[in-house]
C-alpha positions in Angstrom: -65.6 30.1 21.4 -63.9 29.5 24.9 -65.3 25.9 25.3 -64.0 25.2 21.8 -60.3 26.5 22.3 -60.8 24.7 25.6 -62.3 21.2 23.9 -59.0 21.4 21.7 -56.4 21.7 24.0 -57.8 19.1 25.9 -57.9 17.0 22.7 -54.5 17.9 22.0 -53.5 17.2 25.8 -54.7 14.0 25.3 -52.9 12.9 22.0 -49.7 14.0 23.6 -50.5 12.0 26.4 -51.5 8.5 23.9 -48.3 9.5 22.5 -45.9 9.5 25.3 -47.8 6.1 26.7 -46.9 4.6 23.1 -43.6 5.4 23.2 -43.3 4.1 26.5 -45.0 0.6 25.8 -42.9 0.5 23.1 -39.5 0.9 24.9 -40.6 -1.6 27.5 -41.4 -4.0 24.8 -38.2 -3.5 23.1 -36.4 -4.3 26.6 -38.4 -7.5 27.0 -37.4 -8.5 23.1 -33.8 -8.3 23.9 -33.7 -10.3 27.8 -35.6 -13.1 26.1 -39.4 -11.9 27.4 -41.4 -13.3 24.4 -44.9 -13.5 26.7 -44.7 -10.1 27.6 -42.8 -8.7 24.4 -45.2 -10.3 22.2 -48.6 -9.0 24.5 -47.1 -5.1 24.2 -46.3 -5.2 20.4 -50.1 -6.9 19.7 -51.7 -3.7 21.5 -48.9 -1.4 19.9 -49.9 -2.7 16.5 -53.6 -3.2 16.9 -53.5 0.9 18.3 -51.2 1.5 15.2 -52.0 2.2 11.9 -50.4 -1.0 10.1 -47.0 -0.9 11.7 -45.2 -3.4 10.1 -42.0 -3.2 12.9 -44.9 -3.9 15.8 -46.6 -7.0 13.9 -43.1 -8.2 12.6 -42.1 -8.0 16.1 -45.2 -9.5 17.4 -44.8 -12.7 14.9 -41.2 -13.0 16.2 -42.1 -13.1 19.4 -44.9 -15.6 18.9 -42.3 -17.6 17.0 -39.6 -17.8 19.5 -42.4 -19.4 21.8 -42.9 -22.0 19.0 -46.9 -21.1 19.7 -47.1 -21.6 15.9 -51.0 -21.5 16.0 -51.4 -17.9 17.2 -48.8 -17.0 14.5 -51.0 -18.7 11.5 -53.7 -17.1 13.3 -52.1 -14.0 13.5 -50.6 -13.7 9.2 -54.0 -15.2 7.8 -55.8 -11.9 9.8 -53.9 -10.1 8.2 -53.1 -11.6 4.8 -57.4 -11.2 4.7 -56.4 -7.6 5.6 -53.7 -6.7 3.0 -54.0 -9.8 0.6 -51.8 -7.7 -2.2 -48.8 -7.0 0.2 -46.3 -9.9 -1.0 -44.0 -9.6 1.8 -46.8 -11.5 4.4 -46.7 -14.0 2.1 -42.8 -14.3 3.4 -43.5 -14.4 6.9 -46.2 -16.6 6.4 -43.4 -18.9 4.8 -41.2 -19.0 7.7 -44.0 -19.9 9.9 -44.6 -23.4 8.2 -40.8 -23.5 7.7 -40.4 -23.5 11.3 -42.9 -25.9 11.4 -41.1 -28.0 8.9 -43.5 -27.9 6.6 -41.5 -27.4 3.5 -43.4 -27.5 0.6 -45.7 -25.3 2.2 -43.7 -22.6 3.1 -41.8 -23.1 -0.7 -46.0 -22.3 -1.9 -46.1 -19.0 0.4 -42.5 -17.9 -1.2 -43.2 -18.2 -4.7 -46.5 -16.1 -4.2 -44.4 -13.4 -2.6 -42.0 -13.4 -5.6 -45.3 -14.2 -8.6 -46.4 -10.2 -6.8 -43.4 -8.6 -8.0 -45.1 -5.2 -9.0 -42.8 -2.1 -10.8 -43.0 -0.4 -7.7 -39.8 0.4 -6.7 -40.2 0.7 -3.1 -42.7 -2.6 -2.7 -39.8 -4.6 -4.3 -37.2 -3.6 -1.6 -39.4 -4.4 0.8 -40.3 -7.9 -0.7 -35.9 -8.3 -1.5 -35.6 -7.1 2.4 -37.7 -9.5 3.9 -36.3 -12.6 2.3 -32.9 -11.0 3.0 -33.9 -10.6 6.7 -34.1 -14.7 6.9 -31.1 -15.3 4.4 -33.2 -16.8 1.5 -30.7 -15.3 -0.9 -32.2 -17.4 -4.0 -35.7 -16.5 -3.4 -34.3 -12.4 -3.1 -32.4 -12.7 -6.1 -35.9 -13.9 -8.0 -37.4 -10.9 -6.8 -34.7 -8.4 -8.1 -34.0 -10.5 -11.4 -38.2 -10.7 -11.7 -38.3 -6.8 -11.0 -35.0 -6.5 -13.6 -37.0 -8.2 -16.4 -40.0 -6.1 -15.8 -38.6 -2.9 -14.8 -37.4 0.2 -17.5 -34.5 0.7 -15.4 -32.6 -2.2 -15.8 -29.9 -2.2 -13.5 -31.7 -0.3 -10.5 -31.7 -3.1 -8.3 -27.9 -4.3 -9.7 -26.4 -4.0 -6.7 -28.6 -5.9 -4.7 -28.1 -9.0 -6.7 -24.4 -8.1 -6.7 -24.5 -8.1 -2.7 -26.6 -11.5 -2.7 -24.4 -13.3 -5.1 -21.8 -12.6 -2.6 -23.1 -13.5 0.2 -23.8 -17.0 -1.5 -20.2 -16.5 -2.6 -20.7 -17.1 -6.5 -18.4 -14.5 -7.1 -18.4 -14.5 -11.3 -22.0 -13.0 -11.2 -21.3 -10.5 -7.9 -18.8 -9.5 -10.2 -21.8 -9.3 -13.3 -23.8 -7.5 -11.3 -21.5 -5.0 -9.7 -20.2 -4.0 -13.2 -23.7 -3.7 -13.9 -24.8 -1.6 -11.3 -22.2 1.2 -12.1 -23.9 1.4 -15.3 -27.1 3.8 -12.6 -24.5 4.7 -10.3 -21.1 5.1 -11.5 -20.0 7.2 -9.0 -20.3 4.0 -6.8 -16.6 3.3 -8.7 -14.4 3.4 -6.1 -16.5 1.7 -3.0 -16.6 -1.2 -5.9 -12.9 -1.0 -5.7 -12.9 -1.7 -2.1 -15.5 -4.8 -2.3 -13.4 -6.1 -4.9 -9.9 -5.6 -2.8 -11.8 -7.1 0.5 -13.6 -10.0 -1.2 -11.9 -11.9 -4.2 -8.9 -13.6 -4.0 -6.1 -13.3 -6.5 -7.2 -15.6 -8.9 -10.7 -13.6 -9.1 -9.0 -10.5 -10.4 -8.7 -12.7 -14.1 -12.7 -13.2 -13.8 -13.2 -9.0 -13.0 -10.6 -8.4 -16.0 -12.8 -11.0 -18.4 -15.8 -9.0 -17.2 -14.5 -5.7 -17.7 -13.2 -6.5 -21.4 -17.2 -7.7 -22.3 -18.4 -4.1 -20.7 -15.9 -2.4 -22.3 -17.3 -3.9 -26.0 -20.9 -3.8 -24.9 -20.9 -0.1 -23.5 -17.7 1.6 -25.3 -19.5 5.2 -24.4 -18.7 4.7 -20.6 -15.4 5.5 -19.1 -15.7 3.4 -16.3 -15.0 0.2 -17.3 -11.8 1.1 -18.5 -10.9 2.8 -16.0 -11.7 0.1 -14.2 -9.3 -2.4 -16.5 -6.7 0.0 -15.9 -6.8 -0.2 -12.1 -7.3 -4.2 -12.3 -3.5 -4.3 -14.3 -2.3 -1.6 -11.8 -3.1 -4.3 -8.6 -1.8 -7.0 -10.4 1.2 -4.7 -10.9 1.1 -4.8 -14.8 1.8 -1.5 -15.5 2.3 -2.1 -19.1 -1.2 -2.7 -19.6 -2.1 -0.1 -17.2 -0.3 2.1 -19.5 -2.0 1.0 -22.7 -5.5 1.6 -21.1 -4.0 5.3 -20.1 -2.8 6.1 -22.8 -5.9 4.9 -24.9 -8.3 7.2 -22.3 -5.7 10.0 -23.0 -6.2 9.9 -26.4 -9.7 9.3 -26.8 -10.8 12.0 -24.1 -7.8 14.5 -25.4 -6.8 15.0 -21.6 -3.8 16.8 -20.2 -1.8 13.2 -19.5 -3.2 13.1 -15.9 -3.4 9.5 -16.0 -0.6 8.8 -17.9 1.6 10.5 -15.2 0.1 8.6 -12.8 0.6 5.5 -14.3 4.4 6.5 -14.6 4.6 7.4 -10.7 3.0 4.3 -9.6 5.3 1.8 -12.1 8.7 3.9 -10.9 7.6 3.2 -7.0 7.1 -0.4 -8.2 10.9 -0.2 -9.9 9.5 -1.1 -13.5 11.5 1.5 -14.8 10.8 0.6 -18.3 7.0 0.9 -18.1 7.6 4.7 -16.5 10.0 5.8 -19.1 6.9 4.7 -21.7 4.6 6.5 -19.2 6.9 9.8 -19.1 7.9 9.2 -22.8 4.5 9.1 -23.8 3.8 13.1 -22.3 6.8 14.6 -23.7 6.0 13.6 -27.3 2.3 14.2 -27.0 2.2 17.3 -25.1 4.5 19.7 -25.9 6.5 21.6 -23.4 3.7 24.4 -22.2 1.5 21.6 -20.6 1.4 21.4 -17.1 3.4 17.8 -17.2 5.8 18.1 -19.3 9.0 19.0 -16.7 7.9 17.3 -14.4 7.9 14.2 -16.7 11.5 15.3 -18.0 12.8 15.1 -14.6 11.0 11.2 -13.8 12.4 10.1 -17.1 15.8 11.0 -15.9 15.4 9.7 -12.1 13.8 6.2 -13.8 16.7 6.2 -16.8 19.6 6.8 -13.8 17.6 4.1 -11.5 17.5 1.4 -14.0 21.4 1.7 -15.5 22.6 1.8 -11.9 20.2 0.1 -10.0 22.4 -3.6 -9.7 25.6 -2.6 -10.9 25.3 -4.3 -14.6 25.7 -1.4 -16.5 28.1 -0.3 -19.0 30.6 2.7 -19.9 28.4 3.6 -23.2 25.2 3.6 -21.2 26.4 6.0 -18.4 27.5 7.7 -21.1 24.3 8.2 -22.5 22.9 8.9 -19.6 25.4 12.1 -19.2 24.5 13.3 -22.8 20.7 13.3 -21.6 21.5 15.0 -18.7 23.5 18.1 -20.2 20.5 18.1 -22.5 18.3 18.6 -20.1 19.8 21.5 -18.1 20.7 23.0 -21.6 17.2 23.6 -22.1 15.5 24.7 -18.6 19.1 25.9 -17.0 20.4 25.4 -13.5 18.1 26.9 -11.3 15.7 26.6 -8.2 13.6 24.7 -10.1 16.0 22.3 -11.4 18.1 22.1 -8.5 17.4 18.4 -7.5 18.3 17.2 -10.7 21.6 19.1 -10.5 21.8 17.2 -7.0 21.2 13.5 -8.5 23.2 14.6 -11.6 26.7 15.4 -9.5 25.8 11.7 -7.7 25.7 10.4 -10.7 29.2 12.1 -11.8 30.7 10.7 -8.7 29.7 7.8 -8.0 29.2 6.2 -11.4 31.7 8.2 -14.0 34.2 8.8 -11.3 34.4 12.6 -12.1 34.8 14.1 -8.5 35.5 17.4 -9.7 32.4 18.0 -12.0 30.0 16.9 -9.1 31.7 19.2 -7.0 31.3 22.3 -9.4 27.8 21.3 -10.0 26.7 21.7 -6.4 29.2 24.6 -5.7 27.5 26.3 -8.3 24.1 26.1 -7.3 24.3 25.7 -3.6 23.9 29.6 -3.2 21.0 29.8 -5.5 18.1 32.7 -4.7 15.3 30.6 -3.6 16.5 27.7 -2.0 15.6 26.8 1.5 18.2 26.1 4.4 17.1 22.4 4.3 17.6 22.2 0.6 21.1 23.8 0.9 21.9 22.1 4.0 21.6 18.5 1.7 23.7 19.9 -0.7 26.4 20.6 1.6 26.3 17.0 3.0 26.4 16.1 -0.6 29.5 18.0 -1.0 31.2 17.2 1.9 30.5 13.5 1.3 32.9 14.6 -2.5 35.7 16.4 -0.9 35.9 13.3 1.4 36.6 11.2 -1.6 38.5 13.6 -3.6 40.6 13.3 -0.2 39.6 17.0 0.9 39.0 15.5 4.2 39.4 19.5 6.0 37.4 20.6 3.8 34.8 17.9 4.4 34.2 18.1 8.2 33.6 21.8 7.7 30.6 21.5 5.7 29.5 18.7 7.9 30.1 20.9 10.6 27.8 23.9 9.1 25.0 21.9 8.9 25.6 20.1 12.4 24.8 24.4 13.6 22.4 24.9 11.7 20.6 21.7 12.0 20.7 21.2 15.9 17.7 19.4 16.1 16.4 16.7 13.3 17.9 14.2 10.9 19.8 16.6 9.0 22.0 17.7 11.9 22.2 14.3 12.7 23.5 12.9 9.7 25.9 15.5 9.2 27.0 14.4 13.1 27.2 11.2 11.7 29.2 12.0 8.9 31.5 13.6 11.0 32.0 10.8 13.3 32.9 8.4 10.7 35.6 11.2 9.5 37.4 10.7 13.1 37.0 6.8 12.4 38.8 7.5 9.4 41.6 9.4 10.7 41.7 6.6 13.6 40.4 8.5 16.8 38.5 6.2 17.9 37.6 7.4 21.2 36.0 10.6 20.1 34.3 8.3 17.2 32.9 5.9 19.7 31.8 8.7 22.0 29.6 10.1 18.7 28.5 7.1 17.9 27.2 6.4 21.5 25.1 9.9 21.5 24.2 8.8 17.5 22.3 5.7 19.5 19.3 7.5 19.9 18.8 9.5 16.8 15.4 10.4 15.2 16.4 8.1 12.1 16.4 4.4 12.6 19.4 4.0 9.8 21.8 6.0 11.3 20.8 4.6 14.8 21.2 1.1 13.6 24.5 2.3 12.5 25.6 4.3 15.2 24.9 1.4 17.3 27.0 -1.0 15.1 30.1 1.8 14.5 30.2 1.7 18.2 29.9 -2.1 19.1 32.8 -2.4 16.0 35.1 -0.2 17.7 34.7 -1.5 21.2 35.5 -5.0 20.4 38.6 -4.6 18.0 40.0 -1.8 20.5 38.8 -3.5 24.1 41.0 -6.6 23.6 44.1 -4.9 21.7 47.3 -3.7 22.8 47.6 -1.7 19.6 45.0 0.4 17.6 47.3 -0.6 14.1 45.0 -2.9 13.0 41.8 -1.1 13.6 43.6 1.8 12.0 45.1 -0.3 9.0 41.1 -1.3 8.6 39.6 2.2 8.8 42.4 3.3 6.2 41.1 0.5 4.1 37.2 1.7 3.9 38.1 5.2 3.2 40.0 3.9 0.3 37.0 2.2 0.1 34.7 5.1 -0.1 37.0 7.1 -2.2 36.7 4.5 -5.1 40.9 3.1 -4.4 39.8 -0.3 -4.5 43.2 -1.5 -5.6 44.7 0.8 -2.6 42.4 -1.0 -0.5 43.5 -4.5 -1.5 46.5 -3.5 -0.3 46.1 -2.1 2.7 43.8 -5.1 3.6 46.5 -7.6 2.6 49.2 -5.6 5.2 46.6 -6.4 7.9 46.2 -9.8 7.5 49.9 -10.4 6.7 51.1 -8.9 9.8 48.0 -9.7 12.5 47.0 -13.0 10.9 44.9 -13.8 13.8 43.2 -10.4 14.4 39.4 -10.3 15.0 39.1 -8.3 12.2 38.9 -11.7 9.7 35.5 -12.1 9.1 35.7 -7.8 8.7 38.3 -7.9 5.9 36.5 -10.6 4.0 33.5 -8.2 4.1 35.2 -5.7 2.6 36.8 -7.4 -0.3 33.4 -9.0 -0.6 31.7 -5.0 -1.3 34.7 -4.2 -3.3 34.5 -7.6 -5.8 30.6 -6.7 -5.9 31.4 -2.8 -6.6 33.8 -4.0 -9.9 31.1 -7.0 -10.8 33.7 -10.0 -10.0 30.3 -11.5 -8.6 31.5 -14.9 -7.6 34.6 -13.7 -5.9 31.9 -11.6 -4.0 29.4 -14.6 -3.4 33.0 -16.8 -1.9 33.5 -14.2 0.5 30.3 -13.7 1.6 29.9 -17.2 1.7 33.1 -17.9 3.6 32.0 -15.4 6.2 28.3 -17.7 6.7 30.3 -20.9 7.4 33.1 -20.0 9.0 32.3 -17.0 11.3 28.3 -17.6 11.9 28.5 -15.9 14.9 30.3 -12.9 14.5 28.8 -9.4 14.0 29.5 -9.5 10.2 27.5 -12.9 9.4 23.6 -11.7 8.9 25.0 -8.2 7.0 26.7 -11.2 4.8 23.6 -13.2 4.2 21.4 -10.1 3.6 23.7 -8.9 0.6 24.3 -11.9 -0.8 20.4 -12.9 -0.9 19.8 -9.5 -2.3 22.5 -10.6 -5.1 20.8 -14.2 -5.7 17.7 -12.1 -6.2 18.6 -8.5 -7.8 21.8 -10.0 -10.0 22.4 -13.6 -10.4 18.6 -14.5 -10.5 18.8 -16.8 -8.5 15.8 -16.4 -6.5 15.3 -19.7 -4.4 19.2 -19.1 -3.2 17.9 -16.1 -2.0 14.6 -17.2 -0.4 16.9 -19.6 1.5 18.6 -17.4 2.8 16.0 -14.9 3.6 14.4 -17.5 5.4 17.7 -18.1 7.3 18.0 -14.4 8.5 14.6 -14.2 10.2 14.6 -17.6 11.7 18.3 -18.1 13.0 18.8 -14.5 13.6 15.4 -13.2 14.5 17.2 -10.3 16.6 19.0 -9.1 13.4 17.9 -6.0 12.2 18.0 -7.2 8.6 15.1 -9.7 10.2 11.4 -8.0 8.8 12.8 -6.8 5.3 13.9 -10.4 4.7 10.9 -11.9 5.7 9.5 -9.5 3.4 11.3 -10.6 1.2 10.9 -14.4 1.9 7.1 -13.7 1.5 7.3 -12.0 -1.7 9.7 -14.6 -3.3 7.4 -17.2 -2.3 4.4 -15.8 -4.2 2.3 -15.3 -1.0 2.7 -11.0 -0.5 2.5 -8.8 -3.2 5.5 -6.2 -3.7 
């Protein structure tokens, strides 16, 4: 019994010791491979293999290696051996091939392919192998007869779909990598969204009509599956027709009785996208079909609001009887859920909309005084409301009143953009009431705030004041001009004229020119006199191209060619303009944005 146990551990030493040996060889051939070695490479996989049982990686490896020293009769040698072997294993057959290819012998190797592909067996895992080793020396056609062979004889049908999708586009014939990746979601259709990502990173615009042609013959052919359609829908959402997006939502909706999921989503993507008409569908669509106890039904009141508001306001072409409307809608919506914490950012937009738009100063101001001290709002929350509300008293003319809610939020908000715009806010009140010095010193700290807008406009409130003050005797004219954009702000546009028309009467040759034709310029805009806007803005452009005023000019006037007067190749010109003549401008990336967009080369 002792010599036994004794015979078996040695036996076992002894295997352990083969092993470690094999492994050994095998890293050192491995290391030859890769410097170039072939000799001694190809001498270490022979013995690995021949000690192996049928390693394919060692004889692979072995061929290679022979084939690299072009010694092309030790490599026939070598595959008839052991085609004589294994004569039913259709992948020797491929590297038999490749020998009399490297030999440039053709035709013969085109006779050792097709007798690979004539083996295609139902054997799932011998036609991967056969697909892999043709892949492995990029013979896409000949792999793409083994799947399609294996397709044909196969039950499963669109096992290997993926494979032919991958080769077809590597050989870039994208209409049937398309084919075949619809097919293969038909096995795997949780592969949906990696297919998304192929089809993102591989076809190029004009491809996505091909994908949609596709998805409509799926769609007909399978109309249990859920995934082409859902696929259609997100083709329409990437070519940013969100009408059609919303028709395929809707239809899934229906069909599927869901909660309006999709829908919603279709409505939150279009409104990010500013096609305000296909989100009011979108949100329309979930009020009427799902009654106010579903889980999107206020949530779709409020968007349909926020869109309605957007799109009325959104380039000043609206009318009396639509913001009219508008206000009916929103008095019917707080009539029905109240003013609460839940509603409060509505009540927010709504006493914007009051002021700015129906010039009722006094009923955005009760809105927010009413809900300002509402159980369950945050600081942050209430701290924007009082911004809000000071930004009101300061056009009702309240300007005491103003600063003190600026100021309350400036304490509470030491740290952040809050307290900084509130800062800000108060900085531009002492520009208003023309001390300039303490203005300027605001605006100086303002420089390096969290927010890039109100550094950018620190850092231009600060360069405006230093030039119209450094080179005066007087502050009049400055003071005249601040005078003029609080009228501004505080909707006195006739006021303004008239305060603008003092200053140029009595400083004719004041800096401030190419400022006061700004002005008037915002002010035409703000009443829709657009072409006594576009001389002024133009005027500025060719007769003050230097000063501070000129690229703030050209930006809202191409925004006009483009938002208003559609007149977009007016306003690619001058997009163009901004980022190439004044590349420092900070106006310069949104307009080549723009530029890009408007030339059909970026998508929005």
């Amino acid at each position: 019994m002792r010599i036994i146990s004794r015979y078996i551990l040695m036996m076992l030493f002894l295997a352990s010791f083969i092993t470690i040996a094999a492994g050994q060889e095998s890293k050192l051939a491995n290391e030859y491979y890769r410097s170039g070695e072939y000799e001694k490479a190809g001498i270490l996989y022979k013995k690995l293999y021949d000690n192996s049982r049928n390693n394919d990686f060692y004889f692979n490896r072995y061929l290679e290696s022979l084939l690299a020293l072009e010694d092309f009769n030790q490599a026939e040698k070598a595959i008839k051996q052991e085609i004589k072997k294994r004569p039913n294993d259709a992948h020797l057959y491929v590297s038999y091939g490749n020998i009399f290819e490297k030999k440039y012998e053709m035709d013969k190797a085109e006779e050792q392919y097709k007798k690979a592909v004539k083996m295609v067996r139902k054997d799932l895992g011998s036609i991967s192998r056969l697909g892999n080793a043709f892949l492995s020396l990029a013979k896409y056609d000949q792999a793409i007869d083994v799947y399609e062979s294996a397709m044909d004889n196969l039950d499963n049908k669109y096992v290997f779909a993926y494979n032919l999708a991958d080769l077809y586009r590597r050989k870039g014939t994208t209409d049937k990598m398309i084919q075949y990746y619809l097919l293969s979601l038909l096995n795997s259709p949780n592969r949906v969204n990696s297919l998304k990502n192929l089809f993102q990173r591989f076809l190029a615009e004009e491809d996505f009509e091909e994908l949609q042609r596709q998805l409509y013959v799926m769609i007909q052919d399978h109309p249990e599956e859920i995934t082409f359609p859902e696929m259609l829908q997100w083709v329409f959402i990437h070519k940013k027709d969100y009408t059609r997006a919303l028709r395929q939502a809707r239809a899934l909706d229906r069909k599927y009785d869901e909660n309006g999921s999709r829908v919603y989503e279709i409505g939150s993507i279009a409104q990010n996208a500013k096609d305000y008409d296909s989100a009011i569908q979108a949100y329309q669509y979930i009020i009427d079909n799902k009654g106010p106890n579903t889980r999107f039904y206020i949530s779709s009141k409020l968007e349909l609001l926020d869109c309605k508001r957007k799109k009325v306001t959104q380039n000043y072409d609206y009318t009396q009887a639509e913001l009219e409307e508008l206000e009916m809608e929103y008095e019917s919506f707080l009539n029905e859920f109240g003013k609460n914490s839940q509603t409060i950012f509505l009540v927010k937009e709504y006493a914007r909309f009051q002021a700015l738009y129906l010039n009722d100063i006094d009923r955005a101001i009760d809105l927010l005084e009413e809900v300002k001290s509402f159980a369950g709002v945050s600081q942050e929350v209430r701290s924007n409301i009082k911004i809000d509300l000071g930004d009101y008293y300061l056009i009702k003319g309240d300007i005491w009143e103003a600063t003190l809610l600026y100021s309350q939020v400036d304490k509470a908000f030491k740290e952040g953009i809050l307290g900084e715009r509130a800062r800000y806010r108060n900085a531009m009140l002492s520009y208003y009431n023309g001390d300039f010095e303490w203005a300027q010193q605001q605006f100086d700290i303002l420089k390096a705030a969290t927010s890039k807008l109100i550094s950018n406009d620190a850092i231009d409130m600060s360069v405006f004041i230093m030039d119209n003050l450094g080179l005066d005797t007087t502050a009049v004219p400055l003071q005249l001009y601040a005078e003029a954009e609080l009228l501004v702000y505080q909707n006195k546009f006739n006021e303004a004229f008239t305060t603008l028309d003092k200053i140029e009467n009595q400083f004719p040759d004041h800096i401030l020119q190419d400022d006061l034709m700004y002005i008037k310029a915002q002010i035409h805009k703000r009443r829709k006199e657009y072409d006594q806007s576009v001389s002024y803005f133009q005027a500025i452009m060719e007769n003050f191209p230097e000063e501070i005023r000129c690229d703030n000019a050209m930006m809202e006037l191409a925004e006009m060619y483009e938002n208003i007067l559609g007149k977009p190749e007016e306003a690619k010109n001058l997009y163009e303009k901004i980022f190439l003549d004044y590349s420092n401008s900070t106006f310069a990336i949104e307009a080549r944005k723009r530029f890009r967009i408007l030339r059909g080369d970026e998508i929005q």
